[in-house]
C-alpha positions in Angstrom: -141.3 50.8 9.8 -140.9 50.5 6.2 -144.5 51.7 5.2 -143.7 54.9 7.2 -140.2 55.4 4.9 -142.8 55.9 2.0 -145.2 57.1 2.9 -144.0 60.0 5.0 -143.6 61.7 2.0 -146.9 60.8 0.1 -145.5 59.2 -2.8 -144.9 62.5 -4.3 -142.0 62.1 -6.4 -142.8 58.5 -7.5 -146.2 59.6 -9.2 -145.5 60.9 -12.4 -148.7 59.8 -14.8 -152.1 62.1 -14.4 -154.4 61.5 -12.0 -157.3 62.2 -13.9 -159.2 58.8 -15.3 -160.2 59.3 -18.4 -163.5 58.1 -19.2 -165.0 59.1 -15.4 -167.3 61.7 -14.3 -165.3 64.6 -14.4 -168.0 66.8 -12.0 -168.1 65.9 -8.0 -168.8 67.2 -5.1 -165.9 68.9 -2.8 -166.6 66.3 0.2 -164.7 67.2 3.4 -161.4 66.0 2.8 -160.4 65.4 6.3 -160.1 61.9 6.9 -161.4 59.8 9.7 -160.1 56.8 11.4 -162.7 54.0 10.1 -161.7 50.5 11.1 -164.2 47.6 11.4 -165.0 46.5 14.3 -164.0 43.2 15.8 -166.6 43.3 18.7 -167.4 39.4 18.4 -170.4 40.4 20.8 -172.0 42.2 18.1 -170.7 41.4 14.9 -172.1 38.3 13.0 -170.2 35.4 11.7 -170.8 34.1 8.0 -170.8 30.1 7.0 -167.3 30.7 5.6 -166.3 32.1 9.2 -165.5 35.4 8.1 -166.7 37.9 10.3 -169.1 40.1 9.3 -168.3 44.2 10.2 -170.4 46.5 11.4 -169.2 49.3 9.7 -167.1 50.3 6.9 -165.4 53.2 5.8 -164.0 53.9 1.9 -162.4 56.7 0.6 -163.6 57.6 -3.2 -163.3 59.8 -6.0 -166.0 61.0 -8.4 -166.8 57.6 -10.3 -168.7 56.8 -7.3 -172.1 58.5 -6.9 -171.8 62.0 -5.5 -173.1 64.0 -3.1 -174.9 66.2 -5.9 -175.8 63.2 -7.5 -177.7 62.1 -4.2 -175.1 59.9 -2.7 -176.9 59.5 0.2 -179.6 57.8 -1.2 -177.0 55.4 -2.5 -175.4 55.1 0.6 -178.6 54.1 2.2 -179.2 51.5 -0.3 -176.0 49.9 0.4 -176.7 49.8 4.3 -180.3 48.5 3.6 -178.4 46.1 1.7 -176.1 44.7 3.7 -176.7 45.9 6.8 -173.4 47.5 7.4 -172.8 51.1 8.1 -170.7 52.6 5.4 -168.6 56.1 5.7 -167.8 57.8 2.1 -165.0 59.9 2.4 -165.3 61.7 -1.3 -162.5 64.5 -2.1 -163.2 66.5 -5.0 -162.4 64.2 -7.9 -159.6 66.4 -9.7 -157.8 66.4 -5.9 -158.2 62.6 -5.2 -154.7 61.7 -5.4 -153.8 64.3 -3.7 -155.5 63.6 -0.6 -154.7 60.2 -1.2 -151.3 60.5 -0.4 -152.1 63.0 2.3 -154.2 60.5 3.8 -151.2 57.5 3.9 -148.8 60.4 5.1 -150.9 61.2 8.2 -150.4 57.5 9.4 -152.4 54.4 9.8 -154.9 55.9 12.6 -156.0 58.1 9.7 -156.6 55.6 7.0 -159.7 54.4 5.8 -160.4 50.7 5.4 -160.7 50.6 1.5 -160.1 52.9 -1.2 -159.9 53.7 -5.3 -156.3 53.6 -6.0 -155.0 54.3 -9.9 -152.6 51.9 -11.0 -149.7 54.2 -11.0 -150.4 54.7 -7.2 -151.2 51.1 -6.3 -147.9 49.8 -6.9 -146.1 52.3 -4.9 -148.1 51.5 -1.9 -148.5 48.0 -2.4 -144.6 47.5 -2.3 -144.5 49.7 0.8 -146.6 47.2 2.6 -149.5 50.0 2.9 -152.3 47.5 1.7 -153.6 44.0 2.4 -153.1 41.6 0.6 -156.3 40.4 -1.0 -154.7 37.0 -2.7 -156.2 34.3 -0.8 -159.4 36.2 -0.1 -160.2 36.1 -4.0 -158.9 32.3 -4.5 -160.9 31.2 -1.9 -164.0 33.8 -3.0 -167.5 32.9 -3.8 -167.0 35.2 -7.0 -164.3 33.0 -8.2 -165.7 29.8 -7.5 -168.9 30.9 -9.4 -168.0 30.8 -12.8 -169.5 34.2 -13.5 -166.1 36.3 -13.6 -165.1 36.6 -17.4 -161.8 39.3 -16.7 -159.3 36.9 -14.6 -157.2 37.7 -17.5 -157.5 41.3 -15.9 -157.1 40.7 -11.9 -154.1 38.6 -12.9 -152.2 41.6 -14.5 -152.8 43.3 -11.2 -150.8 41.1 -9.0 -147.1 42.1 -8.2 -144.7 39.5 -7.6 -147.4 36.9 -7.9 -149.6 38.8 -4.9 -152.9 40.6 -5.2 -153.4 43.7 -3.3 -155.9 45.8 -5.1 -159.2 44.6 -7.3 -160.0 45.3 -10.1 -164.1 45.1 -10.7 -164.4 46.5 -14.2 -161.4 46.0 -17.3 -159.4 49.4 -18.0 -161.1 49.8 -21.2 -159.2 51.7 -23.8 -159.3 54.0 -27.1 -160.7 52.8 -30.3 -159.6 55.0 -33.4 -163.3 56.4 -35.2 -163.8 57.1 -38.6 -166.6 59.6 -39.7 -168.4 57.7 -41.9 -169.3 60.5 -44.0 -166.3 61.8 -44.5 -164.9 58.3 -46.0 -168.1 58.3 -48.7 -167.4 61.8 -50.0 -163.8 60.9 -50.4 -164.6 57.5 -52.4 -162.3 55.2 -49.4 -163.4 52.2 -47.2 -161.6 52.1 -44.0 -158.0 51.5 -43.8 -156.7 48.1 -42.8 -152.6 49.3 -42.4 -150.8 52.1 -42.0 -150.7 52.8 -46.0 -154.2 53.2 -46.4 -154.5 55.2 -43.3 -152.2 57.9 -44.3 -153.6 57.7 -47.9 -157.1 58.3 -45.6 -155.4 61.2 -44.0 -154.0 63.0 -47.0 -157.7 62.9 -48.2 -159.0 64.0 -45.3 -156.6 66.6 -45.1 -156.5 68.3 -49.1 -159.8 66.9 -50.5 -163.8 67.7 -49.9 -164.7 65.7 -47.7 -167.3 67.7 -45.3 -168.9 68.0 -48.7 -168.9 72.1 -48.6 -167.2 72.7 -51.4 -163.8 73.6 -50.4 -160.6 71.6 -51.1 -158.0 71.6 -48.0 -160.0 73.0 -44.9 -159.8 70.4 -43.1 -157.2 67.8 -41.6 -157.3 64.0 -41.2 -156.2 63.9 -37.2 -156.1 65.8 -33.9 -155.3 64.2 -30.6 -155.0 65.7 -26.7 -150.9 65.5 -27.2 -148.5 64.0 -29.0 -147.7 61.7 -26.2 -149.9 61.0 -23.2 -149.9 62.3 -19.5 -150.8 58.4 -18.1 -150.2 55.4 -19.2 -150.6 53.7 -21.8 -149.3 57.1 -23.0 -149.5 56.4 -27.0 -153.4 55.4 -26.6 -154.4 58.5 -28.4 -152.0 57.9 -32.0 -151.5 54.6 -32.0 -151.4 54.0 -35.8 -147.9 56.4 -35.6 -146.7 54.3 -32.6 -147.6 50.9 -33.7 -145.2 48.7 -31.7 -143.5 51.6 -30.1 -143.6 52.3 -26.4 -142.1 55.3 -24.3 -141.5 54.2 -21.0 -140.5 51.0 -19.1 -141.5 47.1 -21.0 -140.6 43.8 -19.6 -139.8 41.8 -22.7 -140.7 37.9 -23.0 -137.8 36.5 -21.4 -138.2 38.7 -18.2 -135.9 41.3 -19.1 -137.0 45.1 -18.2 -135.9 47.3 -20.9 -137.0 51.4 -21.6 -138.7 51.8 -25.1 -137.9 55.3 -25.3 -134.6 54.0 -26.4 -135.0 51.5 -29.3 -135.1 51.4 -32.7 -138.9 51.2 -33.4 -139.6 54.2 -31.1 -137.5 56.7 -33.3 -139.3 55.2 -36.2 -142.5 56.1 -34.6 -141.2 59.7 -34.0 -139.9 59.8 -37.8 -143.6 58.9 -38.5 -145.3 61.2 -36.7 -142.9 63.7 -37.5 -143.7 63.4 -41.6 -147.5 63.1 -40.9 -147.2 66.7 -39.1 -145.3 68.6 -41.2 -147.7 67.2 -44.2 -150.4 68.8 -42.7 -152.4 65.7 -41.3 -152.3 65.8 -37.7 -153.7 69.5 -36.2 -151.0 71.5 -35.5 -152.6 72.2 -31.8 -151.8 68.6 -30.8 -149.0 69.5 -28.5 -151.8 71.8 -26.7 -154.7 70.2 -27.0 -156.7 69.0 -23.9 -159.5 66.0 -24.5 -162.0 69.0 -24.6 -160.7 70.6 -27.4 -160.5 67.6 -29.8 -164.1 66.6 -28.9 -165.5 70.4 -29.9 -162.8 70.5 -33.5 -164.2 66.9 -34.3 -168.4 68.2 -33.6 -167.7 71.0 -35.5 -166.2 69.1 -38.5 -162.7 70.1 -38.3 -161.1 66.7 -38.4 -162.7 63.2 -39.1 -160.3 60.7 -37.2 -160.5 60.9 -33.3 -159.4 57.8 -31.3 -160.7 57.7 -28.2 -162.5 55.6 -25.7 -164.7 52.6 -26.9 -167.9 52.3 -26.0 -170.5 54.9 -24.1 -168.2 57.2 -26.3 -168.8 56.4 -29.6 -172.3 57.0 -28.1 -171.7 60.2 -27.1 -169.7 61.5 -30.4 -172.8 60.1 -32.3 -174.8 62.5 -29.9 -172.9 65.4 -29.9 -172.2 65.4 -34.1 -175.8 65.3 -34.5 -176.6 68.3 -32.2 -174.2 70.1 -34.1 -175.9 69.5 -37.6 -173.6 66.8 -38.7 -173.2 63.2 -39.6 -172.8 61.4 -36.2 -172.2 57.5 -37.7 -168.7 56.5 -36.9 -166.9 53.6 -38.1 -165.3 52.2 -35.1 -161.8 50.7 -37.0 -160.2 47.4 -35.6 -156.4 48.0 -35.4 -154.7 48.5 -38.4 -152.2 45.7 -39.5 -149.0 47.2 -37.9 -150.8 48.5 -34.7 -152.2 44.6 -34.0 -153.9 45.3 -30.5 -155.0 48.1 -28.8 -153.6 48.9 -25.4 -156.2 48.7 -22.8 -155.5 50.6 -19.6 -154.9 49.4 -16.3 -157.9 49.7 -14.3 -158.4 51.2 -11.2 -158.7 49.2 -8.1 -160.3 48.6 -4.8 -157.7 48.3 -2.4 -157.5 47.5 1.6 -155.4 49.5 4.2 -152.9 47.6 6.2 -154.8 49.0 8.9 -158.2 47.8 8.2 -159.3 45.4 11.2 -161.2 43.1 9.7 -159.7 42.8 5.8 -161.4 39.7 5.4 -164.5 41.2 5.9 -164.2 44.5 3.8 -163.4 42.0 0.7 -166.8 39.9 1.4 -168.9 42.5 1.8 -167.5 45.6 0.2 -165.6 44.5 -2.7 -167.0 41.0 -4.0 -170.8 42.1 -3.2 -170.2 44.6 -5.9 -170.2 42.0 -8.7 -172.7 39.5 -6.9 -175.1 39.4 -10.1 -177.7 41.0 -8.1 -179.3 43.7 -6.1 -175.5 44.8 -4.8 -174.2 44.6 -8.7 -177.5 46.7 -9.8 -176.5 49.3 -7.3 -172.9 49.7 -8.3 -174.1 49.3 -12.1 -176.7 52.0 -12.0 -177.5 53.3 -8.7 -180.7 53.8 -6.8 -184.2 53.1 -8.5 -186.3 55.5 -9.2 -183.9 58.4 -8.2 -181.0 56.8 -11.2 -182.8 54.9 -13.2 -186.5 53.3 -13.1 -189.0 51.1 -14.9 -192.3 53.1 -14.1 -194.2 54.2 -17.1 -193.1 58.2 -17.8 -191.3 60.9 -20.0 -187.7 61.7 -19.4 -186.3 64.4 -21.7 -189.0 63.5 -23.8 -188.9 60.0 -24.4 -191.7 58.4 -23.2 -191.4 54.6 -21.7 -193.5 52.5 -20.9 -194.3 50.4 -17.1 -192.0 48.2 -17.0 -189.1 49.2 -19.1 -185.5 49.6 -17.7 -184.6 53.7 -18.1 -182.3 56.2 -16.5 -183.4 59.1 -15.2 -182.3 62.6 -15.9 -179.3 63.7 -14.1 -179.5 65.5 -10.9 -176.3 66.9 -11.2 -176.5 68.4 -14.9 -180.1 68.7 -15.7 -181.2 67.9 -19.3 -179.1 64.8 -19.8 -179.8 61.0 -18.7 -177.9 59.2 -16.4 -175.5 56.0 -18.3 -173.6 54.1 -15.4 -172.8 54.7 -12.0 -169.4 53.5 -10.6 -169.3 49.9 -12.6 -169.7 50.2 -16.3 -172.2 47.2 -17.4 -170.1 46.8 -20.5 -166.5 46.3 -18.7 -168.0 44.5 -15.6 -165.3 41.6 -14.9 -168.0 39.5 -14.3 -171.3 38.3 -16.0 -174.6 39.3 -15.0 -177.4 37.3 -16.5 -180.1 39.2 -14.8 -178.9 43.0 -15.6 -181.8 44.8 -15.8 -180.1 48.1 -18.5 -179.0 45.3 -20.6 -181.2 46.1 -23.5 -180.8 50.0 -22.9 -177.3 50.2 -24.1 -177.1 51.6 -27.4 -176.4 49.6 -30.2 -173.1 51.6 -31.2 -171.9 51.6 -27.9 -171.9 48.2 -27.8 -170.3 47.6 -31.2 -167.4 49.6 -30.5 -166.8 48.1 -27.4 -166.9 44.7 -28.3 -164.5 45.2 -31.0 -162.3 47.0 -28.7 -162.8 44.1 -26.2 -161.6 41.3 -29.3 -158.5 43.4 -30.3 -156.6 44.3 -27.6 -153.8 43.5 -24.8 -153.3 44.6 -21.5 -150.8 47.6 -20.3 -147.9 46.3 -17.9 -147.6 47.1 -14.8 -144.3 48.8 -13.8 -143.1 48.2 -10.2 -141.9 51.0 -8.3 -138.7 51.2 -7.4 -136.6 53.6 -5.4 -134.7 54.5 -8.3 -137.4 55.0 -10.5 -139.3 57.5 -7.5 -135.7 59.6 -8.3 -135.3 59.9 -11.5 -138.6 58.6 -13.8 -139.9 62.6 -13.0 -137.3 64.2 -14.7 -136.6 61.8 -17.5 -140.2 61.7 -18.3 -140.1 65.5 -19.1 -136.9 65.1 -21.0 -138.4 62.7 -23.2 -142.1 64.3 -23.6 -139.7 67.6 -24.5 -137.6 65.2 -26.9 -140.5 64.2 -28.8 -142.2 67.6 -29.0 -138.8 68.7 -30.7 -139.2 66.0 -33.0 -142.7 66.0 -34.4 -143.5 70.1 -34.0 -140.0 71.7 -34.6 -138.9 69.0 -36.9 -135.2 68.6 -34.9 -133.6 65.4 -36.7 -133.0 61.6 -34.8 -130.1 61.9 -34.2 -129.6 65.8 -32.8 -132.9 64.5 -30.5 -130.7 61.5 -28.9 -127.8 63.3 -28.8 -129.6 65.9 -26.2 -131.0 62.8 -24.7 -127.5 61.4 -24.3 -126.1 64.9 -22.7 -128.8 65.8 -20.5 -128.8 63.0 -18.9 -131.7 61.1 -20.0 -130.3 58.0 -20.9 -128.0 57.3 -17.6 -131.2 58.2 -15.6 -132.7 55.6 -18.4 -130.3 52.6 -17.9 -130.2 53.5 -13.7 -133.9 52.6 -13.9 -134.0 49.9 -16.0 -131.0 48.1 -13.9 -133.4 49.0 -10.5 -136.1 47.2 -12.3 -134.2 44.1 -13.3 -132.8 44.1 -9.7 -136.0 44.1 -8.2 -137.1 41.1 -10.5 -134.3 38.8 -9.6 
């Protein structure tokens, strides 16, 4: 079977971007990760029939990672919600979020008895098991879907990049969202600049970030302009986190307009990019512990003043950064910057997505009532959007953390799982819902930043590709992907030239590995 071929070995060498998803919870619960045979049953004796004659299951079993409400976070009461909902028993399996993939591909190893009906897959993951025949697919279930036929979905622009070869086999429900570059506010007034609108004026920002005043304390040259969590990214879209360096350049695998699969590791603009970065560094600009740097350190260096250009995610973000500075005794307004001239758009992730097992019973069913109830505008949509009332979120008259509200007025509640904070979401962000929800009962509680930034991230931006897994590309894309990380580290940190950088490139290897790929990619299009 050609799903066993795959899967056998749990698409371990084909994965090489990060599992983590940047933006989610990053707490859980360690659920049992021993997986459980969880088909829906077809017992036409007891299950119901809707008008659309799709039958209705009587129970349902996902598997999920921490973006879903957790145990600590009182899953249960969410899971009974859902059942009161619908009706349907449901069975969370829920690995410990850093070990999701992991089990994922445990899970599709041990065979189709073991899978579970539905699960989160990340995009890099989807496409290897999609191609493998490991998942349903969900195209005519969503053409011929009440969600689509109600006028209400605003991201088809989205679930179209998810198809491969023209078929859908995982759903998207919110967009991938993406980084927005943030300018301290502050920082630009003490230095006498107005946010850059090209590449010029943001290195001229950077150089006076990086040798002027402008923390205000007195002291020329203490600071820097930049830091990021690497020079180049673990996931795609891997240049997310510099993008005024990389402007048009791209590392891995594009398809250009006419069809053609090409690797942008290997053309012109990309060395520019490095030659860019490279200059940028060695003038002091970007914080020498970039290579190093993990997403935790750059939040603490930018609180604490060290730096005053951060791009990271739009939206609750710039929220939280706002937060944070301000506990810290600084400045928290941010200018969120559209993209500079040469950068054009930002590159919005590809999202996660709901995806069927080839070995769910009743597929048709699991779409209905799993997957399209979660953006029904409604009850289901509220639950996904914010969880449970009066355990998540509530409109009774209290205090939470101090703010007092009064009866009637949408709130979250403070966090079960990390005490002294207020809940923002559960497992659908309102902001990057696919669909529209006139009657969201948070709208008005989003903060007004938050909002901003991710509106203008929303207006400036273009979707990641999706690169099809190929046989080749589970060989070789490890490897060359380290080769070309190492590459660009030798570049920007140790200053090595262009041309000595290819040249290793050439000799190691990387660039037959390079064109072997890129000819399996071509291939597999025509």
């Amino acid at each position: 079977m050609r799903v066993k071929k795959m899967l056998a070995a749990g698409l371990a060498v084909t994965m090489t971007a990060s599992v983590a998803l940047s933006g989610c919870s990053s707490s859980s619960d360690s659920a049992d990760t021993t997986t459980a045979a969880g088909g829906t049953t077809t017992d036409s004796g007891d299950a119901a029939a809707s008008e659309d004659g799709i039958e209705k299951p009587e129970k349902i079993t996902i598997m999920v990672d921490g973006t879903v409400t957790t145990k600590a976070n009182d899953r249960d009461a969410f899971e009974a919600r859902w059942e009161e909902l619908t009706g349907i028993d449901l069975e969370i399996i829920q690995p410990d979020h850093d070990a999701y993939m992991d089990v994922v591909g445990q899970t599709f190893a041990s065979g189709p008895e073991n899978w579970p009906d539905a699960m989160i897959l990340s995009s890099s993951y989807y496409t290897g098991y999609a191609e493998e025949g490991a998942l349903w697919d969900m195209t005519d279930a969503w053409e011929n879907s009440e969600l689509k036929a109600s006028g209400r979905v605003t991201g088809e622009d989205v679930i179209e990049n998810m198809k491969i070869d023209g078929r859908l086999y995982g759903f998207p429900v919110t967009r991938g969202n993406g980084c927005i570059t943030y300018v301290k506010k502050a920082w630009l007034d003490n230095v006498g600049m107005e946010a850059p609108t090209n590449y010029e004026e943001y290195i001229a920002m950077l150089d006076a970030f990086t040798n002027g005043d402008p923390d205000g304390n007195g002291v020329n040259g203490d600071t820097y302009g930049v830091s990021a969590a690497g020079i180049i990214g673990t996931e795609a879209p891997y240049v997310n986190y510099l993008p005024e360096f990389y402007q048009d350049a791209y590392p891995s695998f594009v398809q250009g307009e006419d069809g053609v699969w090409y690797d942008g590791f290997t053309q012109d603009n990309f060395k520019d990019a490095l030659t860019r970065l490279r200059d940028a560094y060695a003038a002091g600009y970007i914080d020498k512990e970039t290579l190093t740097n993990g997403t935790n350190d750059c939040r603490n260096k930018f609180y604490e003043d060290k730096y005053g250009v951060f791009t990271y995610w739009a939206g609750t973000w710039n929220t939280n950064l706002k937060t944070n500075l301000e506990a810290n005794g600084r400045d928290g307004e941010l200018i969120p910057l559209e993209p500079i001239a040469e950068v054009g758009t930002y590159i919005e992730r590809t999202p996660p997505v709901w995806a069927i097992t080839a070995a769910c019973e009743n597929p048709e069913g699991v779409f209905k009532y799993l997957i399209e109830s979660m953006l029904d505008g409604g009850d289901m949509q509220t639950l996904w959007s914010y969880g449970v009332e009066d355990v998540h979120w509530s409109t009774k008259a209290e205090t939470v953390l101090d703010q007092s509200y009064d009866e009637g007025v949408f709130h979250f509640e403070e966090s079960l799982e990390k005490p002294g904070t207020a809940y923002t979401k559960q497992h659908i962000d309102p902001m990057l819902a696919i669909a529209s929800w006139d009657g969201d009962p948070g709208k008005d509680a989003i903060a007004e930043e938050a909002a901003n930034s991710q509106q203008i991230f929303n207006d400036n931006c273009r979707q990641a590709q999706i690169v099809p897994s190929t046989e080749v590309m589970a060989t070789y894309n490890g490897d060359l992907t380290t080769l070309k990380n190492s590459i660009i580290a030798d570049v920007v940190v140790q200053g090595v030239s262009i041309d000595e950088a290819f040249a290793r490139f050439e000799s190691e290897g990387g660039a037959e590995w390079s064109q072997m790929i890129v000819d399996s990619l071509n291939e597999s299009a025509n």
